[in-house]
PyMOL Python script that loads the backbone (N, CA, C, O; Angstrom):
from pymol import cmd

cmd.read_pdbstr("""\
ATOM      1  N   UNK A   1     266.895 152.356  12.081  1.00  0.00           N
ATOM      2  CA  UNK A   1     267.422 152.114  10.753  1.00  0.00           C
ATOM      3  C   UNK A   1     268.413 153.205  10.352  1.00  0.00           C
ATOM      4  O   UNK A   1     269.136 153.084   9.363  1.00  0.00           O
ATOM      5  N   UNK A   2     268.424 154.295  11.167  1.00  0.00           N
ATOM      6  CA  UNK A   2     269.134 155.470  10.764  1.00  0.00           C
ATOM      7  C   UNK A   2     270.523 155.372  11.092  1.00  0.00           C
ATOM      8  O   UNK A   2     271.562 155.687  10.512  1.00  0.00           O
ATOM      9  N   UNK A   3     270.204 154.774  12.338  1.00  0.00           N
ATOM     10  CA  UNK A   3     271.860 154.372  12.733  1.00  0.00           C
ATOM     11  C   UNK A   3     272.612 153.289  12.339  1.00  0.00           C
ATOM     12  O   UNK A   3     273.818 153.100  12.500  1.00  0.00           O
ATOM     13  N   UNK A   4     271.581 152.425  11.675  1.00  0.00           N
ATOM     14  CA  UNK A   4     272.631 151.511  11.115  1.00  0.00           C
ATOM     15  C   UNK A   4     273.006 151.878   9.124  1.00  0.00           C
ATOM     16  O   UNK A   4     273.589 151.349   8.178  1.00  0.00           O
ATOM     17  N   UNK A   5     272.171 153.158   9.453  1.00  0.00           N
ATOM     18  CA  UNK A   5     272.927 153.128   7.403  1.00  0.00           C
ATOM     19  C   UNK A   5     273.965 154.367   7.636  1.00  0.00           C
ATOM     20  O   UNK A   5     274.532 154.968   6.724  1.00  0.00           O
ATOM     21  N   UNK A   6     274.138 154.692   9.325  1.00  0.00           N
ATOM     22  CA  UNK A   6     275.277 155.731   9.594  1.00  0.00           C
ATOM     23  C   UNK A   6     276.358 155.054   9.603  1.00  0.00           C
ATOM     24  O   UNK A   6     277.498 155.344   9.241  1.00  0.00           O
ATOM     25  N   UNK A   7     275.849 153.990  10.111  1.00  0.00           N
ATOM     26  CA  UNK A   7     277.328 153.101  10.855  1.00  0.00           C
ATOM     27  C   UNK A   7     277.759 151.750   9.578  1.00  0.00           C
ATOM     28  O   UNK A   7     278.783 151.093   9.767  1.00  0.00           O
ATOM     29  N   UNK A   8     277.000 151.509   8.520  1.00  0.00           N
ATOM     30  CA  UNK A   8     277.252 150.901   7.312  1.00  0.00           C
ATOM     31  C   UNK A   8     278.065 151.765   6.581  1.00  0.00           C
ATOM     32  O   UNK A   8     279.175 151.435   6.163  1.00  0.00           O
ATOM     33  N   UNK A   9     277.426 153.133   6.366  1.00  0.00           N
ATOM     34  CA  UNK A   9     278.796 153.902   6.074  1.00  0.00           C
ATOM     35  C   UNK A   9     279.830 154.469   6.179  1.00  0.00           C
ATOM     36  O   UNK A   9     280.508 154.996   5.297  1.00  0.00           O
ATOM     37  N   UNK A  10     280.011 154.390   7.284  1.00  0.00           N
ATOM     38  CA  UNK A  10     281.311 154.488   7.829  1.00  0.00           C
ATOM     39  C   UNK A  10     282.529 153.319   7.953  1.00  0.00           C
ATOM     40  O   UNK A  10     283.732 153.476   8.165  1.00  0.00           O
ATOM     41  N   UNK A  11     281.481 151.678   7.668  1.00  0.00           N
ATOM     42  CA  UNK A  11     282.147 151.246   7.544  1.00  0.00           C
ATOM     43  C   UNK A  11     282.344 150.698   6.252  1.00  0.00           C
ATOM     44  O   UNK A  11     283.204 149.831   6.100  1.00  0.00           O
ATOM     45  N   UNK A  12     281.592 151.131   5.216  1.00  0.00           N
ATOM     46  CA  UNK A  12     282.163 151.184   3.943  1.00  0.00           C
ATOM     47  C   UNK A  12     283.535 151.992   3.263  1.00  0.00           C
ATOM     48  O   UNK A  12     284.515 151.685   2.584  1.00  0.00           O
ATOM     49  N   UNK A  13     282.862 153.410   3.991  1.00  0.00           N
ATOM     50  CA  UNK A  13     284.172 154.362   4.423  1.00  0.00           C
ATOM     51  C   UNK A  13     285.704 153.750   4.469  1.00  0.00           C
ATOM     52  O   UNK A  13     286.598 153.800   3.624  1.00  0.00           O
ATOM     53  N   UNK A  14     285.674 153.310   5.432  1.00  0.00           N
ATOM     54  CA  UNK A  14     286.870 152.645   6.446  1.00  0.00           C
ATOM     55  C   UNK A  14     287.399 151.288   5.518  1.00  0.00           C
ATOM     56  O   UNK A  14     288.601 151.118   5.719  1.00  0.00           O
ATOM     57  N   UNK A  15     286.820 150.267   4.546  1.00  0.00           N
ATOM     58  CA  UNK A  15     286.771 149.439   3.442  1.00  0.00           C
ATOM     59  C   UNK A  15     287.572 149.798   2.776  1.00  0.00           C
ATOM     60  O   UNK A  15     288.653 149.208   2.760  1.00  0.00           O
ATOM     61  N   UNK A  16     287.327 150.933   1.959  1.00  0.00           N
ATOM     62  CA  UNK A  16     287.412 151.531   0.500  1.00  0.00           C
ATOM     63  C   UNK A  16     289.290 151.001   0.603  1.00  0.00           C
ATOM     64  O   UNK A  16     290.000 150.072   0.217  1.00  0.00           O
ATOM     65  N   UNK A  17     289.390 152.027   1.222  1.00  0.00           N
ATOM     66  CA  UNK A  17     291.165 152.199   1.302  1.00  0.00           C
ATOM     67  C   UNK A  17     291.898 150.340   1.074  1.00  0.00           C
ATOM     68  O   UNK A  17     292.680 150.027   0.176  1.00  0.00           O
ATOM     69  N   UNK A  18     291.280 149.261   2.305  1.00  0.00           N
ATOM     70  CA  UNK A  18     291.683 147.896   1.872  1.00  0.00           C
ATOM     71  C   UNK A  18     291.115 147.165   0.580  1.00  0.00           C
ATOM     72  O   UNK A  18     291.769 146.435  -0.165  1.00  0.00           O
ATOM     73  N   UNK A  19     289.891 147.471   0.468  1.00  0.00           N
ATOM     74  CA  UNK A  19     289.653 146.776  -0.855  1.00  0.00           C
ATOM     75  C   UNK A  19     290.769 147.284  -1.746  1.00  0.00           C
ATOM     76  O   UNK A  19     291.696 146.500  -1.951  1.00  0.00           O
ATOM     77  N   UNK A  20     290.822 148.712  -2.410  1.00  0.00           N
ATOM     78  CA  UNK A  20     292.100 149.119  -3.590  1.00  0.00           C
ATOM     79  C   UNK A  20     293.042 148.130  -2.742  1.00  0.00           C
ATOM     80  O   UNK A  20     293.200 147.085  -3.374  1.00  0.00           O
ATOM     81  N   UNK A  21     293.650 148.131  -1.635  1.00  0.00           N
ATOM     82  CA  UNK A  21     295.024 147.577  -1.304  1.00  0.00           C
ATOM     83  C   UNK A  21     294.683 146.152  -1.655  1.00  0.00           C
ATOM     84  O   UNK A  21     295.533 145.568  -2.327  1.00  0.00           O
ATOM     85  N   UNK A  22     293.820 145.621  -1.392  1.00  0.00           N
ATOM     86  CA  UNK A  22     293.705 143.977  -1.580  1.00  0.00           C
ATOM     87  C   UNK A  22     293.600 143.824  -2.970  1.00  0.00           C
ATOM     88  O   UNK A  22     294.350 142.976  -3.454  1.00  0.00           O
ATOM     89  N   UNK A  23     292.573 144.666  -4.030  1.00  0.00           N
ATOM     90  CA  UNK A  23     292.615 144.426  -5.217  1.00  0.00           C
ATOM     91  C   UNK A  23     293.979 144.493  -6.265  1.00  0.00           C
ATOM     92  O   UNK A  23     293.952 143.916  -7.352  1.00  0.00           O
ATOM     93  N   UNK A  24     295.231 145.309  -5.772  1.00  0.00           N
ATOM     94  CA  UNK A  24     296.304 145.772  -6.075  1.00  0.00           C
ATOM     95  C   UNK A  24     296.932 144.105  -5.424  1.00  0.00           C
ATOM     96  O   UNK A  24     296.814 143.302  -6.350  1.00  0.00           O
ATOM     97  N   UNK A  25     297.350 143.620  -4.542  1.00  0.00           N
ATOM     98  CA  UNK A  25     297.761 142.488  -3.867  1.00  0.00           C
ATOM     99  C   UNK A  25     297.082 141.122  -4.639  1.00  0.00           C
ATOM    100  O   UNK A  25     297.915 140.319  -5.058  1.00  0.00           O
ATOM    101  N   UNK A  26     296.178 140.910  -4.780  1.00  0.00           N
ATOM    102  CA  UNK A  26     295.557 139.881  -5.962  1.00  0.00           C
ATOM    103  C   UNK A  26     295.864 140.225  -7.168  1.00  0.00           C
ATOM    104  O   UNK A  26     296.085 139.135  -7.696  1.00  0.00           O
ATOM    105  N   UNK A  27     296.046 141.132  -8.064  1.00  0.00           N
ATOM    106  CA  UNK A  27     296.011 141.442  -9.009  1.00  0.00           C
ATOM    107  C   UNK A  27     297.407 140.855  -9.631  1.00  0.00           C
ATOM    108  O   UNK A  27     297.656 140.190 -10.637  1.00  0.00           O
ATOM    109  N   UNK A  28     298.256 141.436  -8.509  1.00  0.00           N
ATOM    110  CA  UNK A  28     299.910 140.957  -8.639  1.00  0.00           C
ATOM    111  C   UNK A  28     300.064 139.583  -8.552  1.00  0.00           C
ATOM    112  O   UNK A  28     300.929 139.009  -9.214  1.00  0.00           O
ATOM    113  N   UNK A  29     299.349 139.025  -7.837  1.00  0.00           N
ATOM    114  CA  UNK A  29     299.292 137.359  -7.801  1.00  0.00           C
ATOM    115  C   UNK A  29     299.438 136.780  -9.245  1.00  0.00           C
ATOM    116  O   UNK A  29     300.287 136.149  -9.875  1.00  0.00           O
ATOM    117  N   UNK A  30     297.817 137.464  -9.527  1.00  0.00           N
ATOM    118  CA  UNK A  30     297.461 136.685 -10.672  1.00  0.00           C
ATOM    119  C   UNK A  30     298.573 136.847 -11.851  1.00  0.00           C
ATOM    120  O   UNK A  30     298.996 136.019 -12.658  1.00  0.00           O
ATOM    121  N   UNK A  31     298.960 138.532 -11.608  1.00  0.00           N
ATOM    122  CA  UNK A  31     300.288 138.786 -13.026  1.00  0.00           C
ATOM    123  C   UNK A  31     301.527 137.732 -12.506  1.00  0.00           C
ATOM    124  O   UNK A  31     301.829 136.989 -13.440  1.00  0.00           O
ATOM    125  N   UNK A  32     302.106 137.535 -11.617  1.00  0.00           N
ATOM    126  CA  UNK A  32     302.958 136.395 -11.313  1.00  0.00           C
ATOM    127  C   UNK A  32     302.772 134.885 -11.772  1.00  0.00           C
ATOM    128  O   UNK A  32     303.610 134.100 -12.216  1.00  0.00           O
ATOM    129  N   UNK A  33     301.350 134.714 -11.518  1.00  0.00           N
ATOM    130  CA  UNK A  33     301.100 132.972 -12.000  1.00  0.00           C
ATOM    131  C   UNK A  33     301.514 133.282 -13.471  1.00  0.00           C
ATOM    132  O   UNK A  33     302.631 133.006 -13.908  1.00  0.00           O
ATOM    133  N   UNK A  34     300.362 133.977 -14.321  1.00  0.00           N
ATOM    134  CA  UNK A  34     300.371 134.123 -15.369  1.00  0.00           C
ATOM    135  C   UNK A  34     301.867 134.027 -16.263  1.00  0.00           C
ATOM    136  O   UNK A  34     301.979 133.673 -17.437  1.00  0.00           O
ATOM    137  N   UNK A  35     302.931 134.443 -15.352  1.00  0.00           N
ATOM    138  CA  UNK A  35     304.225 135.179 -15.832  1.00  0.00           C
ATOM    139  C   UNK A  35     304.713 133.590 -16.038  1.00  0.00           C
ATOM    140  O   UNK A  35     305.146 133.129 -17.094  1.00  0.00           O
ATOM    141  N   UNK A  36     304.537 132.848 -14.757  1.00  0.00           N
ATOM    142  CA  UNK A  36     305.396 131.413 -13.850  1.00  0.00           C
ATOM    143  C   UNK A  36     304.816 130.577 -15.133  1.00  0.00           C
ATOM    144  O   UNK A  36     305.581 129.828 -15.741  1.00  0.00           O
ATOM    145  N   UNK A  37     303.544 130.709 -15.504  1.00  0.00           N
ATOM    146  CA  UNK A  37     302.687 130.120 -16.483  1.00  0.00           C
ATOM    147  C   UNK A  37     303.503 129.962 -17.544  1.00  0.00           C
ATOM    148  O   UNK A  37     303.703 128.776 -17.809  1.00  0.00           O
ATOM    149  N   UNK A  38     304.053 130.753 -18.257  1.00  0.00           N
ATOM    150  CA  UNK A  38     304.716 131.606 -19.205  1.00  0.00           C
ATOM    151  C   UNK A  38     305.841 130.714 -19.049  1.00  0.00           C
ATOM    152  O   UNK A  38     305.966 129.678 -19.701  1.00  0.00           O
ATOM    153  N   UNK A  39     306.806 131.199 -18.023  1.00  0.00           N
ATOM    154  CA  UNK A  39     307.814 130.208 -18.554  1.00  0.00           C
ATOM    155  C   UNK A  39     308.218 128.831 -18.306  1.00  0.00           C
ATOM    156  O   UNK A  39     309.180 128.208 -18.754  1.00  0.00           O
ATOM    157  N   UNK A  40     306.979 128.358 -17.231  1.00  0.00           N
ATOM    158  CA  UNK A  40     307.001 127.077 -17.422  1.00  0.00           C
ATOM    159  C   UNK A  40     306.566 126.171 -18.839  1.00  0.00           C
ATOM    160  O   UNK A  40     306.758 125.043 -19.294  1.00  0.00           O
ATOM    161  N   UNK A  41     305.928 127.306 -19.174  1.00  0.00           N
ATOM    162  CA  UNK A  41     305.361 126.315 -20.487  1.00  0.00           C
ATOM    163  C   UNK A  41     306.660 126.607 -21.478  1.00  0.00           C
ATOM    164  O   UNK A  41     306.775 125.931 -22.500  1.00  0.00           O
ATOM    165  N   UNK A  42     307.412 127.397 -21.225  1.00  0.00           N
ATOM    166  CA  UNK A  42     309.190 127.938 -22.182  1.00  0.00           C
ATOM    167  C   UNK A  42     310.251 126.806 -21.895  1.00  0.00           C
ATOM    168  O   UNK A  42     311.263 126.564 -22.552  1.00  0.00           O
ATOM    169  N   UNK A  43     309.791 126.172 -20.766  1.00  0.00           N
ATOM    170  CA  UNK A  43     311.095 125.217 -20.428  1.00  0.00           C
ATOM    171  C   UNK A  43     311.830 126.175 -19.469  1.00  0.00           C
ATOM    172  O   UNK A  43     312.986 125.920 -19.133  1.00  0.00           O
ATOM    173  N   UNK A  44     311.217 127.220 -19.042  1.00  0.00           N
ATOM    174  CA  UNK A  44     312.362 127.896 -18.065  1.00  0.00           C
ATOM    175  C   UNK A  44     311.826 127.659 -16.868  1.00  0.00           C
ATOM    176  O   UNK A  44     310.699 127.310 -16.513  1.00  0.00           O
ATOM    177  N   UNK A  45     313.200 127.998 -16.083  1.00  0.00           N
ATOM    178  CA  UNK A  45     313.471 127.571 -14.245  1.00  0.00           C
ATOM    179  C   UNK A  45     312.817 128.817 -13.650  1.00  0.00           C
ATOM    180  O   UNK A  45     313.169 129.997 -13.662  1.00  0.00           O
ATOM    181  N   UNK A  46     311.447 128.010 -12.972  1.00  0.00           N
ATOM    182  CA  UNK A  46     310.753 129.204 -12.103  1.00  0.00           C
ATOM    183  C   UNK A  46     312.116 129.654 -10.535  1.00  0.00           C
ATOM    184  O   UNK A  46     313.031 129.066  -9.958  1.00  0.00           O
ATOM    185  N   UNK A  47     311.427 131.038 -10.466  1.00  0.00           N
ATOM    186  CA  UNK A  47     312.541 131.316  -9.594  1.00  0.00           C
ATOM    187  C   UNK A  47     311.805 131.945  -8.407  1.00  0.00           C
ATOM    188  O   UNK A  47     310.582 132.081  -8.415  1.00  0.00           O
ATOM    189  N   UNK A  48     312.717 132.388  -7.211  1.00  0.00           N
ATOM    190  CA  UNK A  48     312.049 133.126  -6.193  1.00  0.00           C
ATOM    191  C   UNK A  48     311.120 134.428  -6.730  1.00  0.00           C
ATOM    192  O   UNK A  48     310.036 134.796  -6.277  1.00  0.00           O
ATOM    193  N   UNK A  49     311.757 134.903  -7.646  1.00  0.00           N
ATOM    194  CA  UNK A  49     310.978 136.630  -8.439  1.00  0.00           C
ATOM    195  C   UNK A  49     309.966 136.373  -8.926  1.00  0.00           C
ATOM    196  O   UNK A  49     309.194 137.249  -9.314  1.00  0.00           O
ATOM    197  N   UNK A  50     309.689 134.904  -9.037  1.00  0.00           N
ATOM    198  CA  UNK A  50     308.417 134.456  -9.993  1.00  0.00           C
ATOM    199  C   UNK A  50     306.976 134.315  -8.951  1.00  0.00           C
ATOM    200  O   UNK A  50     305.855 134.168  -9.439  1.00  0.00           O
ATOM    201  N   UNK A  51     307.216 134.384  -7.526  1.00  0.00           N
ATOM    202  CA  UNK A  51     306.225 134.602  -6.534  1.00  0.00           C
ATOM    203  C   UNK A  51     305.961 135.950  -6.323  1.00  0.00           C
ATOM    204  O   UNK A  51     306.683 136.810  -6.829  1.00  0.00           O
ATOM    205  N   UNK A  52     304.818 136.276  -5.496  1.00  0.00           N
ATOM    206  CA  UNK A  52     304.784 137.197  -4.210  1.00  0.00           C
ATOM    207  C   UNK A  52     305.220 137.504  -3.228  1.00  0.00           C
ATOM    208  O   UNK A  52     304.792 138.644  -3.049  1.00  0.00           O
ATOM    209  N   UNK A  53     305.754 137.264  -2.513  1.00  0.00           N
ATOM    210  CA  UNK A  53     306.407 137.143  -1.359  1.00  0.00           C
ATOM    211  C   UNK A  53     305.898 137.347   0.044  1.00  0.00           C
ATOM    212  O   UNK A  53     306.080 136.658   1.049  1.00  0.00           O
ATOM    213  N   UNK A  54     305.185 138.514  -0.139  1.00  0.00           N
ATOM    214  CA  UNK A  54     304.099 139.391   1.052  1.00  0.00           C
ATOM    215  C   UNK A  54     303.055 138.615   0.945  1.00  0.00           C
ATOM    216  O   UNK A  54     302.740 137.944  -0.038  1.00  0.00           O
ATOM    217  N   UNK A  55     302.251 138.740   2.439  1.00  0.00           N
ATOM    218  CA  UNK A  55     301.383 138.414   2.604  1.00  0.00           C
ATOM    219  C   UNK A  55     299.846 139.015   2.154  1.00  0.00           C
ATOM    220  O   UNK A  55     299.687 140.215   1.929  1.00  0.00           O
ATOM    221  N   UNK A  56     299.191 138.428   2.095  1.00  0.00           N
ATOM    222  CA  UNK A  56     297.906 139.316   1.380  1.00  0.00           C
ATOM    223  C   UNK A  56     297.215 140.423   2.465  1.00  0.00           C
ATOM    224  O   UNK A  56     296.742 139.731   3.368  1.00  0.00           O
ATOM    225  N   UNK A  57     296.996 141.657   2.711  1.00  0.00           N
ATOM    226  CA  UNK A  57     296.600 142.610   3.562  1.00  0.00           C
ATOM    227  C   UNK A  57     295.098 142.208   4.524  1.00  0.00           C
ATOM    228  O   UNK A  57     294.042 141.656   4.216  1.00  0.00           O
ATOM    229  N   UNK A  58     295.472 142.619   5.419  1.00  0.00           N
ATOM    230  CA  UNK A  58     294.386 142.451   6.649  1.00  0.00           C
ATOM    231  C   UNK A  58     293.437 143.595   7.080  1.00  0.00           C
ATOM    232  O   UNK A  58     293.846 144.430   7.887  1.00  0.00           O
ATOM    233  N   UNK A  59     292.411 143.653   6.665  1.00  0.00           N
ATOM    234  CA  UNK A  59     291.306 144.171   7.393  1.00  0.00           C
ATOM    235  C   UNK A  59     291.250 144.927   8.670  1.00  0.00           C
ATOM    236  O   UNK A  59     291.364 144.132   9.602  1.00  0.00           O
ATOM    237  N   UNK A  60     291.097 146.355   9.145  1.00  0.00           N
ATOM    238  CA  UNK A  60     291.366 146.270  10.256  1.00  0.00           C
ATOM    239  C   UNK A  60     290.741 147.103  11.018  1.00  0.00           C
ATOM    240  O   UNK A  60     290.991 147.608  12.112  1.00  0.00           O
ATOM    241  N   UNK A  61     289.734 147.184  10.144  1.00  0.00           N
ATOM    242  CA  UNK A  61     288.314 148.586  10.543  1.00  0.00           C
ATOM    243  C   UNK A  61     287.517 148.126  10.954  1.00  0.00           C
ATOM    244  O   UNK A  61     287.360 146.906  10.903  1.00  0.00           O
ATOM    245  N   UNK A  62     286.885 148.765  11.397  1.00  0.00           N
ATOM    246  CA  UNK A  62     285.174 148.409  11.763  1.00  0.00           C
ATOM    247  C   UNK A  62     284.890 147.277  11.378  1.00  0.00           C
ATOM    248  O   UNK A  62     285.229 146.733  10.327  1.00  0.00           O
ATOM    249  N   UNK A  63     284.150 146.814  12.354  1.00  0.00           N
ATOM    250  CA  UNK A  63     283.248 145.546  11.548  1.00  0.00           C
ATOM    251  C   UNK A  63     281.834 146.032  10.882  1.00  0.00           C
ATOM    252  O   UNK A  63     281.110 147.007  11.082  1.00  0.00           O
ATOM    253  N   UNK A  64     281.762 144.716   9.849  1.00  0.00           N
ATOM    254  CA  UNK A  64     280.280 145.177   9.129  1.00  0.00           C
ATOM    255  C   UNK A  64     278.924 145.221  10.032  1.00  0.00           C
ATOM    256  O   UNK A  64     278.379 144.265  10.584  1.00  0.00           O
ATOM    257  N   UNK A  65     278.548 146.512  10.033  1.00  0.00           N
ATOM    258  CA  UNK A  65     277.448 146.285  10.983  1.00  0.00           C
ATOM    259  C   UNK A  65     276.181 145.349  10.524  1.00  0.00           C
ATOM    260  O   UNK A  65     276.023 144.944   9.372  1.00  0.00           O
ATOM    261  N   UNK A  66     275.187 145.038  11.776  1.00  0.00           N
ATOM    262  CA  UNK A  66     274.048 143.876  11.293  1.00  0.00           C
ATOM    263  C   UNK A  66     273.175 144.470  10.994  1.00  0.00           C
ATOM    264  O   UNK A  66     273.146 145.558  11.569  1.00  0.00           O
ATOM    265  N   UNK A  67     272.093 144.234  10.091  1.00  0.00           N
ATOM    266  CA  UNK A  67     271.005 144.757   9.566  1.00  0.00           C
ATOM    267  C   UNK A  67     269.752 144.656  10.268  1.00  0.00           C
ATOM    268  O   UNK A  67     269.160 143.577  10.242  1.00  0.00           O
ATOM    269  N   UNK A  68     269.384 145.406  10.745  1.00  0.00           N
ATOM    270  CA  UNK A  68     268.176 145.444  11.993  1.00  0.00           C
ATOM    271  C   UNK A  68     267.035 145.115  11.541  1.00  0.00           C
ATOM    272  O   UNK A  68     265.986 145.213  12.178  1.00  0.00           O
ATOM    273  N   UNK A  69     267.188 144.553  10.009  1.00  0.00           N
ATOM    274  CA  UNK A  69     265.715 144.642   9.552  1.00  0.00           C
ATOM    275  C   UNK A  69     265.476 143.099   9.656  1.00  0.00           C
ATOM    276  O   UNK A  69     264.420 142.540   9.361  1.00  0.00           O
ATOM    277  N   UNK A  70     266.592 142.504  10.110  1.00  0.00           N
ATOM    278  CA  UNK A  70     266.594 141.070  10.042  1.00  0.00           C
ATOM    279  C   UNK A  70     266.511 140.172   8.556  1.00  0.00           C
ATOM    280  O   UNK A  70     266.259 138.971   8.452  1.00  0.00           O
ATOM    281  N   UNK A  71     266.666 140.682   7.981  1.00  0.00           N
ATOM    282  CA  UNK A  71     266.871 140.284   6.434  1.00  0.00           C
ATOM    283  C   UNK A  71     267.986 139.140   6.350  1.00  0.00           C
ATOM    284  O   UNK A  71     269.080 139.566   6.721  1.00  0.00           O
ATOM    285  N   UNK A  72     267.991 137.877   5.981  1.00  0.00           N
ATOM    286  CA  UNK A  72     268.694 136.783   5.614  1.00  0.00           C
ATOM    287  C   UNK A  72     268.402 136.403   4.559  1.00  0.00           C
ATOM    288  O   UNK A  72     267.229 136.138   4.294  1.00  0.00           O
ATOM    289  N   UNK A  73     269.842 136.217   3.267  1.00  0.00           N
ATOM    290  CA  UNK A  73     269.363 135.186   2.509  1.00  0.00           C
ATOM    291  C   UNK A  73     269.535 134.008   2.482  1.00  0.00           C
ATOM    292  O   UNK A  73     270.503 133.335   2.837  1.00  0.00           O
ATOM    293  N   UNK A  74     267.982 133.566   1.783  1.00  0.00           N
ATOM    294  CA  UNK A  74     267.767 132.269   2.092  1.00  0.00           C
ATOM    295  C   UNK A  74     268.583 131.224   1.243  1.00  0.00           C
ATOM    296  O   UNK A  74     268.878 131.194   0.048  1.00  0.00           O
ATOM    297  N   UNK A  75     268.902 130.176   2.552  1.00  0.00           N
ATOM    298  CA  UNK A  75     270.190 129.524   2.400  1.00  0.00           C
ATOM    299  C   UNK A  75     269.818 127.963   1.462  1.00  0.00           C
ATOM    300  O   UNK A  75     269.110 127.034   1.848  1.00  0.00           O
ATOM    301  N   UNK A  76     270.468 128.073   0.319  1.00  0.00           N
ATOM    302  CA  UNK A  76     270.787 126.472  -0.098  1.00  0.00           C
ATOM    303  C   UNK A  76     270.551 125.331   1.087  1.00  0.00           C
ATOM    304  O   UNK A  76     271.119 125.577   2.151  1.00  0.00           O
ATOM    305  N   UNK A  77     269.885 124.289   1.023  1.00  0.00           N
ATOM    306  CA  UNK A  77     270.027 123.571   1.448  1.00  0.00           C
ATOM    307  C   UNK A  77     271.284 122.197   1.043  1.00  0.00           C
ATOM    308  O   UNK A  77     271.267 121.693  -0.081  1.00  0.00           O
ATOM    309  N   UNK A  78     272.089 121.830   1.893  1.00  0.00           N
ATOM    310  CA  UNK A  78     273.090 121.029   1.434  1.00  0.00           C
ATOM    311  C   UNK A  78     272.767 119.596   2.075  1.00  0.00           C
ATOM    312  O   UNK A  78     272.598 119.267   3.250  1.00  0.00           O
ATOM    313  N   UNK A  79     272.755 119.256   1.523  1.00  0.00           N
ATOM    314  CA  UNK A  79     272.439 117.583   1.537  1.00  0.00           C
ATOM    315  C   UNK A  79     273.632 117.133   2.926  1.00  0.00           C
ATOM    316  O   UNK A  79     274.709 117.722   3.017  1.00  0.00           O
ATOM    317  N   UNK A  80     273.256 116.123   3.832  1.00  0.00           N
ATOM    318  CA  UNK A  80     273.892 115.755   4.929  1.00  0.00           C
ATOM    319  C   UNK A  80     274.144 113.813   4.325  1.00  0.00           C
ATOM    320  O   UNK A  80     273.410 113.156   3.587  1.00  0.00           O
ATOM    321  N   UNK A  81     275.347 113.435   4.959  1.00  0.00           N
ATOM    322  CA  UNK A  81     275.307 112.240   5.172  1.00  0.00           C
ATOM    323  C   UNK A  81     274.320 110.997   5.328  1.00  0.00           C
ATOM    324  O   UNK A  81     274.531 109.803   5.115  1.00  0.00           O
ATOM    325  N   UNK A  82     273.320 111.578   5.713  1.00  0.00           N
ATOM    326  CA  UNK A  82     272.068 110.728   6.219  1.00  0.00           C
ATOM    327  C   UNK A  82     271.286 111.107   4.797  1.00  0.00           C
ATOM    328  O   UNK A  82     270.296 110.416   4.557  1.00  0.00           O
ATOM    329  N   UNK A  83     271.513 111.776   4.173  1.00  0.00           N
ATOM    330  CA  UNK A  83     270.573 111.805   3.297  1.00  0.00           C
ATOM    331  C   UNK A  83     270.370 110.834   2.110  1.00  0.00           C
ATOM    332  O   UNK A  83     269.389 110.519   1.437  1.00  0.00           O
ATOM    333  N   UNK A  84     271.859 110.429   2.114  1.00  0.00           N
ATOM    334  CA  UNK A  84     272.159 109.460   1.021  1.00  0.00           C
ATOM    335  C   UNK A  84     271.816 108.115   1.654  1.00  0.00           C
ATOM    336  O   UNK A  84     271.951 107.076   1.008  1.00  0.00           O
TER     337      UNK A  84
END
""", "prot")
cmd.dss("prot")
cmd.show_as("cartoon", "prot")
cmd.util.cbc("prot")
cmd.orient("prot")
């Protein structure tokens, strides 16, 4: 268990830096719709400046390590085709 709350933090560690970058990258999204929102509802001509342009940032650390304790949560059951 020791090594995996070494290696969880490290890859929380290694996170931190993309989450701010991803939260900064969504954030701008949303101020763009909001803006496009704005002047579509004005009668004005959305334009190229009225997007994002960039792509949203990629992940590129560590993976999340697995929990040795075997811990799952327990899953919704979703109804299948046959059920109906």
């Amino acid at each position: 268990m020791a090594e995996y709350q070494k290696l969880l933090k490290a890859y929380q560690i290694a996170r931190q830096p993309y989450e701010q970058q991803s939260s900064r990258y969504w954030s701008r999204v949303s101020e763009k719709r909001k803006a496009r929102n704005a002047r579509r509802a004005a009668g004005k001509q959305i334009v190229l400046d009225d997007y994002v342009l960039d792509q949203p940032p990629v992940y590129t650390g560590p993976p999340k390590p697995k929990d040795p304790s075997g811990a799952t949560p327990e899953r919704k059951y979703v109804p299948v085709v046959a059920d109906f």
